[in-house]
Each structure stands twice: as C-alpha cells, then as structure tokens.
C-alpha positions, 0 to 999 in steps of 0.5 A: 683726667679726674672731673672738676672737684665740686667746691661749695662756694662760700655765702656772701655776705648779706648786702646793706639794707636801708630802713627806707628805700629810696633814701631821702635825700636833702631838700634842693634849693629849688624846693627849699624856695618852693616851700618858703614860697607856699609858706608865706601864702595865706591859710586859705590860699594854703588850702587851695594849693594843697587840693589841686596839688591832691587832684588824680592824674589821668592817663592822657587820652587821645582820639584816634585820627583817620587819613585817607589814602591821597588820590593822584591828580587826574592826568590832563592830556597835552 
C-alpha cells in the first residue's frame, strides 16, 4: 500500500468584511416613536434626559445573607 498523497489544499477565498460591524440596521418603530417623542420635548428637558441617560452603570452589589442552622424543636414527653 503507497501512503495518502500530501495534496495542498487550495486557500479559501477571503470572507466579505463589513466597514463596520455590527451593521447598523433601520430604526424600529419603537425607536422611531421614541426619538419623535425626545424631540417634541423642551431644549431643557432635552438636556436633562440626555444626562441621566450618560449616567455610569454599576454592577449591582448584594449584601451577603447569613442562615442559621434550624434547630429541632425539643421533644415533649407524652
């Protein structure tokens, strides 16, 4: 028996590359409302939905919880 023949297999093809990923995709009409909505609003009131909207997201952080061990209930005689 001859060994398997080494063949060199031939280089795909480079893939597609988008400019920027992910590609943006059209507005919902959630969004769209939303952004009608904001702009019917007041400069000011603008202004102040733009800065609690740039506030920094924290991690939650929860306290840790202690359980006692149950105890029986002592046992009565009869």
């Amino acid at each position: 028996m001859r060994p398997a023949e080494h063949r060199a297999l031939p280089t795909p093809a480079p893939l597609p590359r988008q400019q920027t990923f992910p590609a943006p995709s059209p507005l919902t009409n959630q969004e769209q409302a939303l952004i009608q909505l904001v702009s019917a609003l007041p400069p000011k009131q603008q202004k102040h939905l733009m800065e609690t909207q740039q506030q920094p997201v924290e991690p939650l952080r929860i306290a840790a919880i202690s359980i006692p061990p149950l105890e029986p209930a002592p046992q009565t005689e009869r």
